[in-house]
C-alpha positions as CSV (number, residue, x, y, z in Angstrom):
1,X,-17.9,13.2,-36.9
2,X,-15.8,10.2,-38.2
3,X,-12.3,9.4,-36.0
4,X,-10.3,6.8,-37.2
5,X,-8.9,5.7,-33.9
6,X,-5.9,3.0,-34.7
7,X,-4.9,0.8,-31.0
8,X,-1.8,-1.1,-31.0
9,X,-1.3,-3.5,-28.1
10,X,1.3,-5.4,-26.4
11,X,0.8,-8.8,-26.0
12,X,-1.9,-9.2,-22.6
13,X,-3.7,-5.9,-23.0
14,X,-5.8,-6.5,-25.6
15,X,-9.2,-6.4,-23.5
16,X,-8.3,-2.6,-23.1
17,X,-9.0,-2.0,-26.5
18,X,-12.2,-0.8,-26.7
19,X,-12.3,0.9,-23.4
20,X,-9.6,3.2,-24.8
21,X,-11.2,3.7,-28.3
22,X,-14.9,4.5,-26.4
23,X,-13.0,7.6,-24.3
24,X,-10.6,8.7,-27.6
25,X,-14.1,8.7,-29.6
26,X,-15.8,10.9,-26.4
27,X,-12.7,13.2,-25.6
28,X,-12.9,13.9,-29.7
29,X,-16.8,14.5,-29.8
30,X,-17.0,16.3,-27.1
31,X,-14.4,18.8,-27.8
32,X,-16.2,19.0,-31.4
33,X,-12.8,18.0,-32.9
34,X,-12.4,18.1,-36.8
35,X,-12.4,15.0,-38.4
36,X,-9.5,13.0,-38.2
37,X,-7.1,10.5,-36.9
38,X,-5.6,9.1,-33.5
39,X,-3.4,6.3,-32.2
40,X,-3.3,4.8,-28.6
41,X,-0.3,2.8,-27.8
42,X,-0.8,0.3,-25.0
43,X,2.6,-0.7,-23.7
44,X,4.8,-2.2,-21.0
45,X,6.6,0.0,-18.5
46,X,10.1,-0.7,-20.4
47,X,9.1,0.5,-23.6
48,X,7.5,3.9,-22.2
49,X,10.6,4.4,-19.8
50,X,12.4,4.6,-23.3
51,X,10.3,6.6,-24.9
52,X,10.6,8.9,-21.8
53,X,14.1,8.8,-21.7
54,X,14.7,9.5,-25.6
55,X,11.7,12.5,-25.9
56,X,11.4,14.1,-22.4
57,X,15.7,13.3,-21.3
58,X,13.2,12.0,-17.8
59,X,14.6,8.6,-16.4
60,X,12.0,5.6,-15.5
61,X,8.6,5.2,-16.7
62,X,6.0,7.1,-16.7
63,X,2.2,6.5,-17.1
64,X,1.1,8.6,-20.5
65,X,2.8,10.5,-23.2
66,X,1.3,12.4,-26.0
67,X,3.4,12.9,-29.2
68,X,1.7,15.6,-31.0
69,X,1.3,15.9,-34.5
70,X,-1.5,17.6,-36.6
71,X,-0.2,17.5,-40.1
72,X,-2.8,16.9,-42.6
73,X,-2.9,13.9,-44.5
74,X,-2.6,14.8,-48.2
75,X,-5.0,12.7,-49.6
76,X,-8.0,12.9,-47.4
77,X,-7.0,16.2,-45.6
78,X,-8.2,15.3,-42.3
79,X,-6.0,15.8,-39.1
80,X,-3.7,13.3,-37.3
81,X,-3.7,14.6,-34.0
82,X,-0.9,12.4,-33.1
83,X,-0.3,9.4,-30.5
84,X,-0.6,8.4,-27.0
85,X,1.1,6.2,-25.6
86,X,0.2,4.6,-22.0
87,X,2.2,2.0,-19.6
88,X,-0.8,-0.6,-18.7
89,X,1.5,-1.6,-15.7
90,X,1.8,1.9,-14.7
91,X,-2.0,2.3,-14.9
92,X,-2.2,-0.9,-12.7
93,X,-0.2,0.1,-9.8
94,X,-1.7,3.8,-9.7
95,X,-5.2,2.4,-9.9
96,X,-4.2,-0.5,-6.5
97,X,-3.0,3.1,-5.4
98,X,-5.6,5.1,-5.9
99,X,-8.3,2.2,-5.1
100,X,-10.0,2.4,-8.2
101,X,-10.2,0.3,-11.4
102,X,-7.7,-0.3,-13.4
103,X,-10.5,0.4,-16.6
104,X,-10.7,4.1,-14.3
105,X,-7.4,4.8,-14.7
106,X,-6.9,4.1,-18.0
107,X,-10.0,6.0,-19.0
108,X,-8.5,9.0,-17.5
109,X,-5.2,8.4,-19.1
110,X,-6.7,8.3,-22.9
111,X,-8.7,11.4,-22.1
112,X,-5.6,13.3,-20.7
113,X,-3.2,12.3,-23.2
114,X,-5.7,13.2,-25.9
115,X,-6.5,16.4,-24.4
116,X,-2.8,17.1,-24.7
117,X,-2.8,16.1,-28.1
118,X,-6.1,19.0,-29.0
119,X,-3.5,21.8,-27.6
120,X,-4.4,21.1,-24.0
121,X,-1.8,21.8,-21.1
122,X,-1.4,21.8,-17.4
123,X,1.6,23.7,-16.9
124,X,0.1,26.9,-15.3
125,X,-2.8,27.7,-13.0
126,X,-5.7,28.8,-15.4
127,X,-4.9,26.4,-18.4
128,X,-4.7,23.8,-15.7
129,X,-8.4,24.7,-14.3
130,X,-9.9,24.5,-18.1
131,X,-8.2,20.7,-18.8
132,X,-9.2,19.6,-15.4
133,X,-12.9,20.4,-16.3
134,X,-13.0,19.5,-19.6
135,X,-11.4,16.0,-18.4
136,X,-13.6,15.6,-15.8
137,X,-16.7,16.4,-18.1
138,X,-15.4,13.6,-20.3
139,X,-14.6,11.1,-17.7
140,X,-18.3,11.9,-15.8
141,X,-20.2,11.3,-19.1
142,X,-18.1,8.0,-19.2
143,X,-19.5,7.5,-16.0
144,X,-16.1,7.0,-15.0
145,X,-15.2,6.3,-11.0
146,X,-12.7,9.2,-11.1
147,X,-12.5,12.5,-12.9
148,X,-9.1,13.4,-11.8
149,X,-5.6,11.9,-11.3
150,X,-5.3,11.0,-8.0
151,X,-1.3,10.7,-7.7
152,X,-1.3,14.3,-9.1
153,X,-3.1,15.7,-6.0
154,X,-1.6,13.4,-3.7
155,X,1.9,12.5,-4.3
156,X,3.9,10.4,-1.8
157,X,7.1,11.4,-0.6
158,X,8.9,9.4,-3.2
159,X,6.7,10.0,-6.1
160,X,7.4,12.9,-8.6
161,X,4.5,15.3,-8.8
162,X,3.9,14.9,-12.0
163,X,3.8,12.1,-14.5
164,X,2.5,12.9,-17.9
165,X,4.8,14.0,-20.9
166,X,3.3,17.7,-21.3
């Protein structure tokens, strides 16, 4: 199939690039998604905190957010799935963290936040189960050191237990 993938970086994060188109392209092929369009947003902490404060009314930054879209485009009438937007500096400190790569972490936020953007969600039990799998399908194929979020399953005391947008 042909993705377009468009990456728009801050200044500094620019070698992430491909590592985040690679995992868009695998998360998209994988799920056999119809041809179309995505866009990854590699950003500081301040500009996601805004976006998270405008969109989810949630204070602070956070460490991916999917804005979803799927509207056709009228010319070509393939699909824009939408964007996802991830905090580099938020992938940073959960990957010190978590003790993996920082090129880990933001593997496994590009496949979550573009799972999110195929109609993917974590909010119960069962649809939780079928992400997870998917996402760790994805992420092993990548031959990715993790398959899972880490501060998901293991929150500290003063984390929240959650940190994605959906």
């Amino acid at each position: 199939m042909n993705y377009q993938i468009h990456l728009r970086t801050d200044p500094g994060y620019e070698a992430y690039t491909s590592l985040a188109a690679s995992a868009a392209q695998a998360v998209l092929e994988f799920q056999n998604a119809p041809e179309g369009a995505v866009s990854i947003v590699l950003t500081s902490s301040e500009y996601i905190a805004h976006l998270n404060a405008t969109y989810r009314d949630q204070p602070g930054p956070t460490d991916v957010l999917s804005f979803p879209d799927g509207d056709k485009d009228p010319e070509t009438r393939k699909i824009y799935f939408g964007d996802v937007v991830i905090a580099v500096p938020e992938a940073l400190e959960q990957a010190e963290e978590g003790g993996h790569s920082v090129e880990a972490e933001l593997r496994l936020l590009v496949v979550h936040g573009l799972l999110h953007l195929l109609g993917f969600s974590h909010d119960e039990d069962l649809p939780r189960e079928k992400m997870w799998a998917i996402q760790a399908e994805v992420l092993s194929r990548l031959e990715n050191e993790i398959t899972e979020p880490v501060y998901y399953f293991n929150p500290t005391p003063d984390s929240s237990p959650e940190s994605e947008a959906q």
